[in-house]
Backbone bond lengths (Angstrom), bond angles and torsions (degrees), N, CA, C in turn:
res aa  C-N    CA-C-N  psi(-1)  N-CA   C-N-CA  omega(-1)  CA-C   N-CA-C  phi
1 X - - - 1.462 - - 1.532 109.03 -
2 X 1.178 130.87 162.30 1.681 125.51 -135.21 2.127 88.21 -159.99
3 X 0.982 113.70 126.40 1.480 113.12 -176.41 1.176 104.78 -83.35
4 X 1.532 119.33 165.16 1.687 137.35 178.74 0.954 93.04 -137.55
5 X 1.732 95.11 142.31 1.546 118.54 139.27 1.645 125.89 -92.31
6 X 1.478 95.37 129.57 1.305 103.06 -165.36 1.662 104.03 -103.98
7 X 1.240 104.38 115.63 1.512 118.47 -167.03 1.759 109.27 -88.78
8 X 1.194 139.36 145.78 1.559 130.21 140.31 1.456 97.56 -78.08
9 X 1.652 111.43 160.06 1.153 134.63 157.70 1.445 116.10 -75.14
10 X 1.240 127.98 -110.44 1.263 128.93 177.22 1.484 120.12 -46.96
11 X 1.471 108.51 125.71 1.410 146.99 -157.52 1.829 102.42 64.27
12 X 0.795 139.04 -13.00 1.748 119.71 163.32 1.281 117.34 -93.95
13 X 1.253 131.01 -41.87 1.271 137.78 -168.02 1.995 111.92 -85.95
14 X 1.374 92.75 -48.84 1.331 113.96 170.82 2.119 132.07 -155.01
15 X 1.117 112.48 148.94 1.212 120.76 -157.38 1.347 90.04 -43.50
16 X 1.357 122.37 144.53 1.250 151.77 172.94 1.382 125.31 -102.43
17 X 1.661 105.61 71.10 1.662 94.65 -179.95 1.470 118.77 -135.73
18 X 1.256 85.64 68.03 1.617 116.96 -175.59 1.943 115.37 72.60
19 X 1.022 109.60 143.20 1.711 140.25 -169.34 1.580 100.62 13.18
20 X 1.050 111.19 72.81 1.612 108.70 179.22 1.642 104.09 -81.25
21 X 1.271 102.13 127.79 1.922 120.69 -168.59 1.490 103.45 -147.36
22 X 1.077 128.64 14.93 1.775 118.84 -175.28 1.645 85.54 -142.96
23 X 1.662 117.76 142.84 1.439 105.92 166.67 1.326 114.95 -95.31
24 X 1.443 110.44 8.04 1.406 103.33 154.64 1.494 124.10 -74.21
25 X 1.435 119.03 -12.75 1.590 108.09 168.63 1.555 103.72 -105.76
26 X 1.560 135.58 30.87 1.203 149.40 164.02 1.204 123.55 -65.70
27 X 1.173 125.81 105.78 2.043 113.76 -173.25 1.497 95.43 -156.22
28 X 1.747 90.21 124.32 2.079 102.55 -160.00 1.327 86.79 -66.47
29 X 1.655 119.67 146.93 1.424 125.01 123.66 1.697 123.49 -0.35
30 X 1.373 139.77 99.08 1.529 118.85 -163.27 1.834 75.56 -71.67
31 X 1.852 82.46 162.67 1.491 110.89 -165.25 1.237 126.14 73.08
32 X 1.217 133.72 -35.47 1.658 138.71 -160.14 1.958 96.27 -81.94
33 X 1.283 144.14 -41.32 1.272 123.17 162.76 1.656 117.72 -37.60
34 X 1.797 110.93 -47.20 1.354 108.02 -176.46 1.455 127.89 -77.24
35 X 1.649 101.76 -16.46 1.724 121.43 179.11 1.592 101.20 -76.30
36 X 1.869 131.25 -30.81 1.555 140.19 -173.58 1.579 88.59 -73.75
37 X 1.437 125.81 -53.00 1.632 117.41 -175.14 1.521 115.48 -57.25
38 X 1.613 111.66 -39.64 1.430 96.96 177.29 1.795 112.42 -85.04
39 X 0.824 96.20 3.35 1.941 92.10 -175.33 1.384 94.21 -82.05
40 X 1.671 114.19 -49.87 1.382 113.39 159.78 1.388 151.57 -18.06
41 X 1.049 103.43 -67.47 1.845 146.66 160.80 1.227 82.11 -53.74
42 X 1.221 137.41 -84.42 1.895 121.45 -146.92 1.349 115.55 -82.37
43 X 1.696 111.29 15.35 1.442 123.87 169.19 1.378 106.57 78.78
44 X 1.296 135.15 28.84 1.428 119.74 139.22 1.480 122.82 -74.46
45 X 1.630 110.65 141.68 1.403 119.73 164.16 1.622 98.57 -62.15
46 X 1.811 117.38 145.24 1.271 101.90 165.52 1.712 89.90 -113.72
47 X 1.517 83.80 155.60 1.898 104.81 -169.37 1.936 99.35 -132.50
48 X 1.037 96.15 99.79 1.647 89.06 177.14 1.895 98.12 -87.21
49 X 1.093 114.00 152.10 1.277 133.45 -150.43 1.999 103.29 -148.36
50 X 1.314 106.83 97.17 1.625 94.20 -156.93 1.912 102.81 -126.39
51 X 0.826 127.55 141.76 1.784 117.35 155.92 1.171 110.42 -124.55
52 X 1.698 90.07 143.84 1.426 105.07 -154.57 1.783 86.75 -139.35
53 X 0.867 89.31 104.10 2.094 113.22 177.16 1.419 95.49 -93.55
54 X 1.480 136.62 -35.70 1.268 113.26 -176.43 1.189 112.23 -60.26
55 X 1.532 142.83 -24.21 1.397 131.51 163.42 1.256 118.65 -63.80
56 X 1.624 113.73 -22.15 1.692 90.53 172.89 1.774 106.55 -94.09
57 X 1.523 108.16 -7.10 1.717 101.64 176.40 1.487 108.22 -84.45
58 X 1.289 96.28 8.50 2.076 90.29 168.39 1.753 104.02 95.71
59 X 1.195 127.08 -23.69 1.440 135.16 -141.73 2.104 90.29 -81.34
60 X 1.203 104.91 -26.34 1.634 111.02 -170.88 1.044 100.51 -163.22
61 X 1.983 111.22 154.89 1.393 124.02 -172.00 1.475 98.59 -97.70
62 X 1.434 105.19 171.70 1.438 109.93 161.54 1.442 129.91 -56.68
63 X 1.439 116.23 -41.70 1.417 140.87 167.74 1.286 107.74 -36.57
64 X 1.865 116.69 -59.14 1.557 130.58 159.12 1.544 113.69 -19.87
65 X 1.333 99.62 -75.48 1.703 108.21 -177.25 1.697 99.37 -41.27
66 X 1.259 106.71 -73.25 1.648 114.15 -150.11 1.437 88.21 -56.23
67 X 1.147 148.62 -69.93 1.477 123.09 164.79 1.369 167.00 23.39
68 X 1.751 77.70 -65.84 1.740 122.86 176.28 1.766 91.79 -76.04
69 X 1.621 95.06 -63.56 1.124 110.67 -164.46 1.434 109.31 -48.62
70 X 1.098 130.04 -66.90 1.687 134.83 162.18 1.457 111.05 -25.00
71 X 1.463 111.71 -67.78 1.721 98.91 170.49 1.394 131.29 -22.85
72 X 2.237 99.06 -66.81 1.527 97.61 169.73 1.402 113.39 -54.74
73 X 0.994 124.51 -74.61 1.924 122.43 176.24 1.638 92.92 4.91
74 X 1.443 105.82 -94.39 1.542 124.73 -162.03 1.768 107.51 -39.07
75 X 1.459 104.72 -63.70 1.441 96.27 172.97 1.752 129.46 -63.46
76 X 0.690 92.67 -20.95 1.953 101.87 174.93 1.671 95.46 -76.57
77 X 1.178 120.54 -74.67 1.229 106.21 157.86 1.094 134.65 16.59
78 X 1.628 119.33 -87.58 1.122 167.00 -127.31 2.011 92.77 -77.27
79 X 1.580 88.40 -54.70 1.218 124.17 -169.56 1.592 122.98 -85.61
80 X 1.448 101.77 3.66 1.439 99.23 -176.70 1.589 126.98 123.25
81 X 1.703 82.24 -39.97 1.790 96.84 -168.11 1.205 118.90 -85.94
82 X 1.504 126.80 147.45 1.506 124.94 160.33 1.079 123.42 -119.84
83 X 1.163 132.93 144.09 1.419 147.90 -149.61 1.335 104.19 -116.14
84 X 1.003 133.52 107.74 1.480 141.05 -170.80 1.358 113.03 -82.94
85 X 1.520 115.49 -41.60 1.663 108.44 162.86 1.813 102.70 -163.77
86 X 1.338 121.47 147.44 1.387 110.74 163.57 1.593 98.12 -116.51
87 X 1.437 103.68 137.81 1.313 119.58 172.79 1.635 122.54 -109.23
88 X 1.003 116.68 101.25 1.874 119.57 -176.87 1.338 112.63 -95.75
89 X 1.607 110.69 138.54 1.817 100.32 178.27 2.050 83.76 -124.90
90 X 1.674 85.65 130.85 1.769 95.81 -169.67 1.808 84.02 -104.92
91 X 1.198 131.49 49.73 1.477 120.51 166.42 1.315 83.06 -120.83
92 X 2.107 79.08 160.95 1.579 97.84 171.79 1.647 71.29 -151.12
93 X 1.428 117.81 165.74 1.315 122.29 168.29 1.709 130.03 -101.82
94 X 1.370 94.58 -2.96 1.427 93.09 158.39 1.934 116.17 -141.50
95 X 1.385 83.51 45.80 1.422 107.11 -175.84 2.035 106.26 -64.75
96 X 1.316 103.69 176.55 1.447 96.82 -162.62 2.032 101.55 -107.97
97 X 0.936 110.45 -27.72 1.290 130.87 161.85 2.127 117.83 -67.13
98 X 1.315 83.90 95.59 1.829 79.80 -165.25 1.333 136.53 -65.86
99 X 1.618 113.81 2.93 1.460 137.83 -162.87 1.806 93.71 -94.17
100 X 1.563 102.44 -24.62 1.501 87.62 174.13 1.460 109.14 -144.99
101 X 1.039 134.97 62.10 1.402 157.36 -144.25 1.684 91.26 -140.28
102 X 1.224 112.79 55.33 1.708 103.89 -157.23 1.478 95.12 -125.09
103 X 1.218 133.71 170.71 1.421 122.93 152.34 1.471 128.85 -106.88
104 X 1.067 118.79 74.75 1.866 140.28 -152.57 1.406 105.72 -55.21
105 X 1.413 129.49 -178.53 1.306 138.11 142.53 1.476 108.75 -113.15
106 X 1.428 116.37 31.72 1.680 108.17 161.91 1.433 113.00 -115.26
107 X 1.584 114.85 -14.08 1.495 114.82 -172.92 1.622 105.47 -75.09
108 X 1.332 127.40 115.76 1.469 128.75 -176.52 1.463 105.59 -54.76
109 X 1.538 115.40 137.47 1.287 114.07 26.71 1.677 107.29 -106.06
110 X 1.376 117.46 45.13 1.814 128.61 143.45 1.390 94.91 -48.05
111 X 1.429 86.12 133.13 1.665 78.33 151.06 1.887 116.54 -111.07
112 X 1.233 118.25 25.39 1.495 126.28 -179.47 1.577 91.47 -49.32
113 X 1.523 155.45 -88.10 0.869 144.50 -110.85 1.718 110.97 -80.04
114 X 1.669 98.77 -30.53 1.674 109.86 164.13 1.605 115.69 -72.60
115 X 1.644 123.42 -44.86 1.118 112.63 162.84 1.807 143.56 -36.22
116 X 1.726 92.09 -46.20 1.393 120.58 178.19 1.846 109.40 -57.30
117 X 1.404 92.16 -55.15 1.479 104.65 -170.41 1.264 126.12 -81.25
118 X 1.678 118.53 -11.30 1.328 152.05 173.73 1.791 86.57 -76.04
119 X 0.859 132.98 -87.38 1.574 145.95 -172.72 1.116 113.47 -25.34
120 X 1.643 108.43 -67.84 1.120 125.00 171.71 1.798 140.81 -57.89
121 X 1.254 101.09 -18.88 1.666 119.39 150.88 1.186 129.40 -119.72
122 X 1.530 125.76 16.87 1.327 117.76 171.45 1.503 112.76 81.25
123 X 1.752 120.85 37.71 1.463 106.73 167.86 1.282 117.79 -98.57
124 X 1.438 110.41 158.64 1.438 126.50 178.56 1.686 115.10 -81.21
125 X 1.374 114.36 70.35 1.453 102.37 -159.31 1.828 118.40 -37.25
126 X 1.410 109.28 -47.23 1.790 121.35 -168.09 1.409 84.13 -52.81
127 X 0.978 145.03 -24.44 1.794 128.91 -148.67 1.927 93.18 -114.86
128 X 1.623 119.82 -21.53 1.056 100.47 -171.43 1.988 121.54 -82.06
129 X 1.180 87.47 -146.86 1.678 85.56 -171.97 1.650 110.80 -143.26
130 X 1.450 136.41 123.48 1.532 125.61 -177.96 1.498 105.52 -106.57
131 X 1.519 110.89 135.21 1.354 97.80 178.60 1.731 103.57 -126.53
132 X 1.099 129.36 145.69 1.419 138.05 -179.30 1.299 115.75 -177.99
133 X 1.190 105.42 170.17 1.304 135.37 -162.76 1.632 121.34 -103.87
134 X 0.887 118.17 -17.61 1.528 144.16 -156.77 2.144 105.81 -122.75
135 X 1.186 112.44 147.07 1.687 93.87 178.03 1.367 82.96 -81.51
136 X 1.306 144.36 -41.68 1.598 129.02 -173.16 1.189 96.06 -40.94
137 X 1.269 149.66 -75.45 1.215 128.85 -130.06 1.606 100.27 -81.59
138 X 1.121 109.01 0.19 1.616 104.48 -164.43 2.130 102.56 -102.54
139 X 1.672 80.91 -37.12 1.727 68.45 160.62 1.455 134.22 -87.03
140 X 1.509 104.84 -6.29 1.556 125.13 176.61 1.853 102.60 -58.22
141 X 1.304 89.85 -57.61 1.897 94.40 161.16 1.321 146.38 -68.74
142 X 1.613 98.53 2.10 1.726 104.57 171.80 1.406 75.46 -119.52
143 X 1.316 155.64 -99.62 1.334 123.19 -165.28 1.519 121.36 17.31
144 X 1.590 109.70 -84.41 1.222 135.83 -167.80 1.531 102.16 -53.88
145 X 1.452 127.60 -18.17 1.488 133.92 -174.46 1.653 115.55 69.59
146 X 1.650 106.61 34.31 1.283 129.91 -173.20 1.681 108.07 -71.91
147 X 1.210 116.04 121.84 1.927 116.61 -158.16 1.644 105.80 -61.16
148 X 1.657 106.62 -40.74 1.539 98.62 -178.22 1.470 94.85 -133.67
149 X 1.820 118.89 132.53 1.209 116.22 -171.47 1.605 89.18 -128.78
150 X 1.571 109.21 120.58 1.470 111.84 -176.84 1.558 112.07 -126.89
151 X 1.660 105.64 134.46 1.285 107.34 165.04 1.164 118.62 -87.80
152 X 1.813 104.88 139.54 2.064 104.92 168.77 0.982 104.06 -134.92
153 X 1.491 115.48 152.66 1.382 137.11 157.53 1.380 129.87 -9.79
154 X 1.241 113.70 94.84 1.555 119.74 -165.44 1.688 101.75 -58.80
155 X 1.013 103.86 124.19 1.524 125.31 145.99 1.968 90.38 83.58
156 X 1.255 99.61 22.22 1.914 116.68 172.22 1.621 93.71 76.50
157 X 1.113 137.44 8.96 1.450 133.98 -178.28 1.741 106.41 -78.66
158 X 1.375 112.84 109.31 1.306 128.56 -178.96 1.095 124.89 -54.06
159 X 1.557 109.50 -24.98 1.842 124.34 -158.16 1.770 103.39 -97.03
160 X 1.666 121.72 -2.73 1.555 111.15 164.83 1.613 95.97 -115.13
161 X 1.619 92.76 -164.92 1.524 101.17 -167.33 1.585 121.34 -64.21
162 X 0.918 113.70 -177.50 1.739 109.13 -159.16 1.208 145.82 52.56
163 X 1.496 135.36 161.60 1.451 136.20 -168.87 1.444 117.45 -70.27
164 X 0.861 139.90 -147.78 1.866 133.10 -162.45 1.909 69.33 -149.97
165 X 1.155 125.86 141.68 1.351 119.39 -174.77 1.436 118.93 -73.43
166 X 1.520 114.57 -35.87 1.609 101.30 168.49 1.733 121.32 -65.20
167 X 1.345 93.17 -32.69 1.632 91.28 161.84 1.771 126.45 -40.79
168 X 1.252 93.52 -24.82 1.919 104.93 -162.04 1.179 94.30 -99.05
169 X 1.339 125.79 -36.25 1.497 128.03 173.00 1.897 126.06 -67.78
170 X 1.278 88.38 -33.35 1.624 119.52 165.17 1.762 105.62 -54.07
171 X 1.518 102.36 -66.28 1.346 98.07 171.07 1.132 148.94 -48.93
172 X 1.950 108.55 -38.31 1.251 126.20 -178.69 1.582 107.32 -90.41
173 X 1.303 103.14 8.43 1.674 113.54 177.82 1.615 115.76 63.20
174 X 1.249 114.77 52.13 1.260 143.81 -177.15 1.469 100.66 -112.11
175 X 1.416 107.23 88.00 1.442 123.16 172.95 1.879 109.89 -84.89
């Protein structure tokens, strides 16, 4: 069994300024392409792990995401990286769209979407790593019984709570 890093999307992966669904309004976190190569390199699977309520607030379809999602694929790619799985939970429970207006165990801080994807490729949760921006996502990863669950700096901005992510990688000696 082989550890993951379990990423959020919005504010770690890429700027976070509200329901990003087109990769034309897509723009990485600066640093976080070069922080996915070293998570890489030291043999983590990366697992982005994302909720996306604007599909159940009506604002974007699912189709949207997988899209988006394909873009990153292709461009990470492009660049070196592989993406081992992205997992999206499009519920919200009092969402306006009624097909997912549900109350799930994948919307964080569930941890279903790390469980699912943990299972499904063979990760070693104690050995993996959670990274986000949000305390949901951080308890979504002790939920999940994830070995190191770290908060960073939303949208790489140094001046609120959490680490700048190579900083966190710096720490855990992730060269």
């Amino acid at each position: 069994m082989r550890p993951a890093a379990f990423l959020d999307r919005d504010g770690v992966i890429n700027i976070d300024h509200g329901y990003v669904y087109r990769w034309a309004d897509f723009a990485y976190v600066p640093g976080t392409v070069d922080a996915l190569r070293r998570l890489q390199a030291a043999g983590y699977a990366l697992v982005i792990v994302t909720n996306q309520s604007g599909v159940a607030r009506g604002y974007y379809d699912e189709a949207a995401v997988q899209t988006l999602h394909d873009a990153l694929r292709q461009d990470l790619a492009a660049q070196g990286i592989t993406l081992a799985a992205i997992e999206h939970c499009p519920h919200l429970p009092d969402g306006c769209v009624a097909r997912y207006a549900i109350d799930c165990d994948c919307r964080k801080p569930a941890p279903g979407m790390i469980l699912r994807s943990a299972q499904a490729l063979g990760i070693d949760l104690g050995r993996s790593l959670m990274f986000g921006d949000k305390p949901s996502d951080v308890e979504a990863g002790q939920q999940a019984g994830v070995g190191r669950c770290i908060r960073v700096a939303k949208n790489g901005e140094p001046d609120g709570p959490g680490l700048l992510l190579a900083d966190a990688l710096d720490q855990l000696g992730i060269r």
